[in-house]
C-alpha positions as CSV (number, residue, x, y, z in Angstrom):
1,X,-68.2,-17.8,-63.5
2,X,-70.8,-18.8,-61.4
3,X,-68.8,-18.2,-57.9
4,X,-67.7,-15.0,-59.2
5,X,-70.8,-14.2,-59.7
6,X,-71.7,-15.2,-56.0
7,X,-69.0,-12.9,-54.9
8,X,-70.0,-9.9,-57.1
9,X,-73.8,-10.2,-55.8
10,X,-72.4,-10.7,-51.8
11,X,-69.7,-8.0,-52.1
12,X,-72.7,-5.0,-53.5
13,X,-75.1,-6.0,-50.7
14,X,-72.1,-6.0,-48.1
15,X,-71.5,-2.2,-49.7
16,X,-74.9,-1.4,-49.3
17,X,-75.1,-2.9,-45.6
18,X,-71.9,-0.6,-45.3
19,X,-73.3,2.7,-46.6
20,X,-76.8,2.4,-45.8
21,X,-75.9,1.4,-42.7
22,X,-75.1,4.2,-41.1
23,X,-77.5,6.7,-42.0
24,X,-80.3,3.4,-40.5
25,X,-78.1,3.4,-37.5
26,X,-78.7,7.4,-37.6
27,X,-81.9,6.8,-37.8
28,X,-82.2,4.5,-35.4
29,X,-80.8,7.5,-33.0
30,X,-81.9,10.4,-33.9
31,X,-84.9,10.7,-31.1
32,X,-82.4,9.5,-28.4
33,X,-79.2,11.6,-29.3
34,X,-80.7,14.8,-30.9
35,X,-82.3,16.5,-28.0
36,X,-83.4,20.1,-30.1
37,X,-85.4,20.4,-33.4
38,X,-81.8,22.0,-34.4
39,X,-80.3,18.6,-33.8
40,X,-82.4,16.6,-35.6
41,X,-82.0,18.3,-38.5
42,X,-78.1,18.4,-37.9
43,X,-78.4,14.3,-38.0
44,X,-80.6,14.8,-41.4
45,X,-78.4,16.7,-42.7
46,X,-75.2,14.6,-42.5
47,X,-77.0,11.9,-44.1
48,X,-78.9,14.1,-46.4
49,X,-76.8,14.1,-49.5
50,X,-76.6,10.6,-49.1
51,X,-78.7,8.5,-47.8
52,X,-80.7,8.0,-51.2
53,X,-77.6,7.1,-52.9
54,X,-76.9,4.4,-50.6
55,X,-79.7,2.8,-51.9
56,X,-78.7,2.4,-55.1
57,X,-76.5,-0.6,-54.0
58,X,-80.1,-1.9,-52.8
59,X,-81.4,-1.7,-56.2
60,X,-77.8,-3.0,-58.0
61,X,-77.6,-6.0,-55.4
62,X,-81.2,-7.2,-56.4
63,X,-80.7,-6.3,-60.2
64,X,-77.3,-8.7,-59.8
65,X,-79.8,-11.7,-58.2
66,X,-82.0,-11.8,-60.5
67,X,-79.8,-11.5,-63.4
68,X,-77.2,-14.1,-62.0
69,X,-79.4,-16.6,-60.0
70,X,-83.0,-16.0,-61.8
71,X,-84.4,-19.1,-59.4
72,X,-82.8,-17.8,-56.4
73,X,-84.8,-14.6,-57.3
74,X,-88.0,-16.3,-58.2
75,X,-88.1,-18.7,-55.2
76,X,-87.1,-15.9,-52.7
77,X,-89.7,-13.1,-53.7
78,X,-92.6,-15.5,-53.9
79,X,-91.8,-17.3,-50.3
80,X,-90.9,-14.3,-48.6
81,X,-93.5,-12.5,-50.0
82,X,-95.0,-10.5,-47.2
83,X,-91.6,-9.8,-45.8
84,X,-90.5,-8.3,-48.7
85,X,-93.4,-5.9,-48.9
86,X,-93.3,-5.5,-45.0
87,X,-89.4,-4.2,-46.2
88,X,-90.4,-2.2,-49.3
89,X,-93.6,-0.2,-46.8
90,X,-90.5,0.6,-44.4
91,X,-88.1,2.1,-47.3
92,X,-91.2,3.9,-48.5
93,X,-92.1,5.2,-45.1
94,X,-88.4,6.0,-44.3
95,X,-88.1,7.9,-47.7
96,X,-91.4,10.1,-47.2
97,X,-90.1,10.7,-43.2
98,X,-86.9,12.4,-44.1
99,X,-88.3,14.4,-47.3
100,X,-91.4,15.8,-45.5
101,X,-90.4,16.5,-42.1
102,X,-89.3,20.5,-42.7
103,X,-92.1,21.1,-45.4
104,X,-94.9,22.2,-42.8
105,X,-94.0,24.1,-39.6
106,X,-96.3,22.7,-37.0
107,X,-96.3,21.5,-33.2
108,X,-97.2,18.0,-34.3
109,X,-96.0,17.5,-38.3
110,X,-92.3,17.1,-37.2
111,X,-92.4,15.1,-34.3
112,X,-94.1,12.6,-36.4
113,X,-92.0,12.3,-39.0
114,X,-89.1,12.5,-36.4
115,X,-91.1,9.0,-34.8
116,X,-91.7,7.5,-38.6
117,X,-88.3,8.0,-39.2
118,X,-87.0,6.4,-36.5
119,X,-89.1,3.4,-36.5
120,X,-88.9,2.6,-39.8
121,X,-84.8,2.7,-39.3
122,X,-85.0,0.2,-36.8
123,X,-87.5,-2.0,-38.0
124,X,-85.2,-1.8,-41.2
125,X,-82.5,-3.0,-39.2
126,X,-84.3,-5.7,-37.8
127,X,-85.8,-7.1,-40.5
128,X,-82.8,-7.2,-42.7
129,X,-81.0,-9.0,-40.5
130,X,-83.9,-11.2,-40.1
131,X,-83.6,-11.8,-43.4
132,X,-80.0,-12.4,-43.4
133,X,-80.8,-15.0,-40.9
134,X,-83.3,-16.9,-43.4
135,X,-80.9,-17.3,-45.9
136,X,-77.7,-18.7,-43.2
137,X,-79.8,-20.9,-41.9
138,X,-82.1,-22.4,-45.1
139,X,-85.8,-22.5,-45.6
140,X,-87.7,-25.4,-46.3
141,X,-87.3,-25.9,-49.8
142,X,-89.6,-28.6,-52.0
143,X,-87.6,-30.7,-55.3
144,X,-89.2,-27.6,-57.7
145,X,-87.2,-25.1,-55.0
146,X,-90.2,-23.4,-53.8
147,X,-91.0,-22.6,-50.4
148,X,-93.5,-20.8,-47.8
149,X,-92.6,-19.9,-44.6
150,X,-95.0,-18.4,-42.1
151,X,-93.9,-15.6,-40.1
152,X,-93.2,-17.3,-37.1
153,X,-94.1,-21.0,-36.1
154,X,-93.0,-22.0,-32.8
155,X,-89.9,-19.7,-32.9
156,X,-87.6,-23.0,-33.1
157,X,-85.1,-23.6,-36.1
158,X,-86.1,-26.8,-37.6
159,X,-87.1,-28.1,-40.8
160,X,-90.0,-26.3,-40.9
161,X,-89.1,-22.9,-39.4
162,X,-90.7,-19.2,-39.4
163,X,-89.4,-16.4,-40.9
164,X,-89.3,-15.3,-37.2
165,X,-87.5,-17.9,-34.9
166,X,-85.1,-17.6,-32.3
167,X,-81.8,-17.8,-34.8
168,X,-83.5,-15.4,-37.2
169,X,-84.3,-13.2,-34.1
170,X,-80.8,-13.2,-32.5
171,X,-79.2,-12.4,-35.8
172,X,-82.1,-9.1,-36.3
173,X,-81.2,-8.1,-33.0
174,X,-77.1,-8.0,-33.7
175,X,-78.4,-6.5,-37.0
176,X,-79.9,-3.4,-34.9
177,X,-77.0,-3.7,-32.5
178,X,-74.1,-2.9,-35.1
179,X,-76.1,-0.8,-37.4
180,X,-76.9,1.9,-34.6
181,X,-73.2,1.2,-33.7
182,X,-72.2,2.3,-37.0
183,X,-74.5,5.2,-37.0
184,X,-73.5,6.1,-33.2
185,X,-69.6,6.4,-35.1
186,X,-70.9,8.6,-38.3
187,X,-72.5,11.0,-36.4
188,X,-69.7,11.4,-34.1
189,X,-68.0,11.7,-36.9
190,X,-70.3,14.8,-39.0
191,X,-71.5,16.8,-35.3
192,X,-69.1,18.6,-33.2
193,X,-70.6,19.7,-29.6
194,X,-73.6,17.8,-27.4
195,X,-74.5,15.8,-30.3
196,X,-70.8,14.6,-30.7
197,X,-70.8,14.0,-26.7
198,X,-73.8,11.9,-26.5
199,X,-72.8,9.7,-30.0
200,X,-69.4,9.1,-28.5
201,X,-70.8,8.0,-25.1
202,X,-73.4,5.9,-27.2
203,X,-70.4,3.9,-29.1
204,X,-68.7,3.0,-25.1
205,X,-72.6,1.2,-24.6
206,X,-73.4,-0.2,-27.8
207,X,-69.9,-1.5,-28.5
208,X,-70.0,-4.2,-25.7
209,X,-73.6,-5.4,-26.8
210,X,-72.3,-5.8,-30.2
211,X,-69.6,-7.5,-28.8
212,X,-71.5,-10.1,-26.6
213,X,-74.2,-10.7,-29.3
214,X,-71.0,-11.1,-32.4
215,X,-69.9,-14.0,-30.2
216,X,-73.6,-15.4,-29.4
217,X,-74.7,-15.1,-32.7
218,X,-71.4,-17.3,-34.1
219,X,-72.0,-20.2,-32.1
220,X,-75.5,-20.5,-32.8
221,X,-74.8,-20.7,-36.4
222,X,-72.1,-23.1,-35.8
223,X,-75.3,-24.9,-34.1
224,X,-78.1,-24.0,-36.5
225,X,-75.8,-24.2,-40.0
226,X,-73.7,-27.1,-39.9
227,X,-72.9,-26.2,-43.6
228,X,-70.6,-22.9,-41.8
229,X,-68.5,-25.1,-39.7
230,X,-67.9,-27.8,-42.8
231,X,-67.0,-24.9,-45.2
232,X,-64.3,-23.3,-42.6
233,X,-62.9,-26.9,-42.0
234,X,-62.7,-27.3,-45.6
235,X,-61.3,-23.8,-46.5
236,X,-59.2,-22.8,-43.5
237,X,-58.0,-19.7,-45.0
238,X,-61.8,-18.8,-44.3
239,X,-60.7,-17.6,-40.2
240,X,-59.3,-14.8,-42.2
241,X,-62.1,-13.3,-42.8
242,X,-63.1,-14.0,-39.0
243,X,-59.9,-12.5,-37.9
244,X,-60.8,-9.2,-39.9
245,X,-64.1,-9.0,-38.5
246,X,-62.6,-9.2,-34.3
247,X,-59.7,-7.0,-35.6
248,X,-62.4,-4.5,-37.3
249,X,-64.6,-4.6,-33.6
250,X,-61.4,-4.0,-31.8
251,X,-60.8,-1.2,-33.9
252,X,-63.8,0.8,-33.1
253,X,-63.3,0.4,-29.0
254,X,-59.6,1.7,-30.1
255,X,-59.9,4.5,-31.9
256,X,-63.2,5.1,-30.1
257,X,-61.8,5.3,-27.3
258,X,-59.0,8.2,-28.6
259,X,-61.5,10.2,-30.1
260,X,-60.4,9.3,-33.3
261,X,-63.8,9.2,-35.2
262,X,-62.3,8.7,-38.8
263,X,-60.7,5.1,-38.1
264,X,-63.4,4.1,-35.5
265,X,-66.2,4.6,-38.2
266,X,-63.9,2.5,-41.0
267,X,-63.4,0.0,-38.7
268,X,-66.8,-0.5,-38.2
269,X,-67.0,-1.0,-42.3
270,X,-64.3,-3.5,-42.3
271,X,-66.1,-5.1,-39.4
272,X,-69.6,-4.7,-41.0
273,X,-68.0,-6.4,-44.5
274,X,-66.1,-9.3,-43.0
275,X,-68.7,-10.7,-40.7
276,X,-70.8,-10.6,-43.9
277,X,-68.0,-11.8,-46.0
278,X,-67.6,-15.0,-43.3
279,X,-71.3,-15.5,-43.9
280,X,-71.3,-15.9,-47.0
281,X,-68.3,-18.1,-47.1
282,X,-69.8,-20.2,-44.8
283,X,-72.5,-21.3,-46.6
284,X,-71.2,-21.4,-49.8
285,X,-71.7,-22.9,-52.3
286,X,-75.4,-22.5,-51.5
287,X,-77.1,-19.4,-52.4
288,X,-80.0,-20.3,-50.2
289,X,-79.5,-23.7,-48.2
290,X,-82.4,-26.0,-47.5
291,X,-83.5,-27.0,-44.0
292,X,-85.9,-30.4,-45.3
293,X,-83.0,-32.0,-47.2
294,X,-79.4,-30.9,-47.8
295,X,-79.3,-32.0,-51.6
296,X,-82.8,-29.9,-52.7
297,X,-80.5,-26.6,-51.5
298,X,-80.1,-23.8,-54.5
299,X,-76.3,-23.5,-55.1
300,X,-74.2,-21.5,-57.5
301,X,-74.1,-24.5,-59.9
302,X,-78.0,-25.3,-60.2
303,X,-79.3,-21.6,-59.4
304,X,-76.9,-19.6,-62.0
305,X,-78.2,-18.2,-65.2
306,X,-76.2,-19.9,-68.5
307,X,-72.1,-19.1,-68.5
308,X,-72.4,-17.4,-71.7
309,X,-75.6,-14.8,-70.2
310,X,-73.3,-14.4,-67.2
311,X,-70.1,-13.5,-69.6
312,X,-72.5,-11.1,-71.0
313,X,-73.6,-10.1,-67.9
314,X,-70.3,-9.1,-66.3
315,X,-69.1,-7.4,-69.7
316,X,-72.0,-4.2,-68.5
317,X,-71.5,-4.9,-64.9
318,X,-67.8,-3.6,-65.1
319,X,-68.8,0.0,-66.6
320,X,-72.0,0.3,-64.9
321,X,-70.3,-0.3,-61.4
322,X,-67.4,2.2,-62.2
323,X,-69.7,4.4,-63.0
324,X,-71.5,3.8,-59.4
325,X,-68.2,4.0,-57.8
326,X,-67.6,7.3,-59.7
327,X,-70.6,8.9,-58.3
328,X,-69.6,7.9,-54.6
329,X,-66.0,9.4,-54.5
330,X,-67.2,12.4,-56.0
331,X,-70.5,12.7,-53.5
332,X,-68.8,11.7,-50.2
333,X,-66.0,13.8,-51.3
334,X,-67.6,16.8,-52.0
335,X,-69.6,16.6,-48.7
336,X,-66.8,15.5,-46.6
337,X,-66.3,17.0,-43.3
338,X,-68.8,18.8,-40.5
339,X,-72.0,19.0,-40.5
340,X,-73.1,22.9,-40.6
341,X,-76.5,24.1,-39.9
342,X,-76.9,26.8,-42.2
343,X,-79.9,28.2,-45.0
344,X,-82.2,26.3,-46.0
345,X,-82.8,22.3,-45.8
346,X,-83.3,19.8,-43.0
């Protein structure tokens, strides 16, 4: 029960990273592909009906954490403390950006909400994936599985790192690097015209960056996480999830390459949820691995709520995940297609 659990939490953040995802990456481009106020508010409004949505997966993933791994939770939220609300200032920020950009006309109230928004996107990017780097590589935990980390030290992976070091940085960096992929591929996928042009153009660039910081960013967790390496050896079926991530990457410079938008951009989710997938196989079973001593690690066994609250647990998460689901298909369905610029609305 517990490593189902551990699946169930991994697979909801890897949605979110997939949804959200794109409309970050979006905003991560909107000041350098949308060249008109018309533009902008063409990139707005393909994520529009969405991009709030998305979150919810935020919300679920967290509600999941705490329910499943109440430690995990406890320990995490107090030693990444500023972090988190570093994370939660962005969201807010990002949130306010897109809702209050088209409320005033003015020369300067839309260009700074245009800025805001793009910022916050790529400092969202960054820091998630920052974060993602905490957890692969460990944190110094004590025997009562607390922990403070500093936000950088002397930016070198040890057992008494910063929340900023260079493994954390490399992996916030690939972070921004496949997110404003992914949003270079929805928003060729929503515009038609210039803004189609430049996104498609963006995707031939970004691609091979992706690509060369995918391949530095495995072998310095091989380095920095022996933990990866022992659990692959272990579970060979494990390179399967590798093989999806390369054949996901190859995808996008495929169909991207043809013009075929649809593919390219699922490509990049099947790329986005296996390298997350391989992640999190690779340090299992630790929820959140301990760089002082191996054995002081959380894990699924000594981090998991009781079986009988998880049985429980899972008995609501069933119907309140179908319900989520519900919502998507209907939303992404009933908004599928172009992007038009018409009436009223970013």
């Amino acid at each position: 029960m517990e490593t189902l659990w551990f699946c169930l939490v991994a697979a909801i953040l890897a949605m979110y990273v997939v949804f959200d995802g794109f409309d970050l990456g979006a905003g991560i481009l909107h000041l350098a592909l949308a060249r008109t106020d018309a533009e902008r508010r063409t990139v707005l409004r393909s994520i529009g009906p969405v991009w709030d949505g998305n979150e919810v997966w935020l919300v679920a993933g967290g509600g999941a954490l705490c329910f499943a791994f109440p430690p995990l939770y406890a320990s995490s939220f107090s030693g990444f403390y500023l972090p988190l609300m570093i994370v939660l200032w962005l969201l807010i920020l990002r949130g306010i950006a897109v809702e209050f950009r088209n409320h005033i006309e003015g020369r300067l109230w839309s260009p700074i909400w245009d800025v805001t928004f793009s910022l916050s996107s790529l400092l969202l990017a960054l820091f998630f994936g920052v974060a993602l780097g905490n957890v692969v590589r460990g944190v110094p935990l004590d025997p009562q599985g607390r922990f403070f980390v500093p936000l950088w030290t002397d930016f070198r992976p040890g057992a008494a790192p910063g929340v900023l070091d260079a493994y954390t940085l490399v992996v916030g960096l690939t972070a921004v690097a496949v997110l404003t992929l992914h949003g270079a591929l929805w928003i060729a996928l929503k515009t038609t015209g210039g803004l189609q042009f430049r996104a498609r153009r963006t995707i031939d660039f970004v691609w091979w960056a992706v690509a060369a910081l995918t391949v530095t960013l495995t072998l310095f967790t091989m380095k920095v996480q022996p933990q990866v390496a022992e659990s692959l050896t272990s579970r060979p079926w494990g390179y399967l999830l590798a093989m999806a991530a390369l054949s996901g990457l190859v995808g996008v410079l495929w169909f991207a390459s043809h013009e075929q938008d649809g593919p390219a951009f699922l490509s990049s989710a099947v790329y986005l949820a296996s390298m997350l997938a391989t992640a999190a196989f690779g340090i299992y079973p630790y929820v959140l691995p301990a760089t002082t001593d191996r054995s002081l690690g959380l894990t699924v066994h000594n981090a998991a709520a009781p079986i009988e609250g998880l049985r429980i647990g899972l008995a609501w998460w069933i119907p309140g995940m179908a319900l989520v689901v519900g919502y998507f298909v209907f939303v992404y369905h009933r908004f599928a297609g172009k992007v038009a610029l018409d009436g009223d609305g970013y």
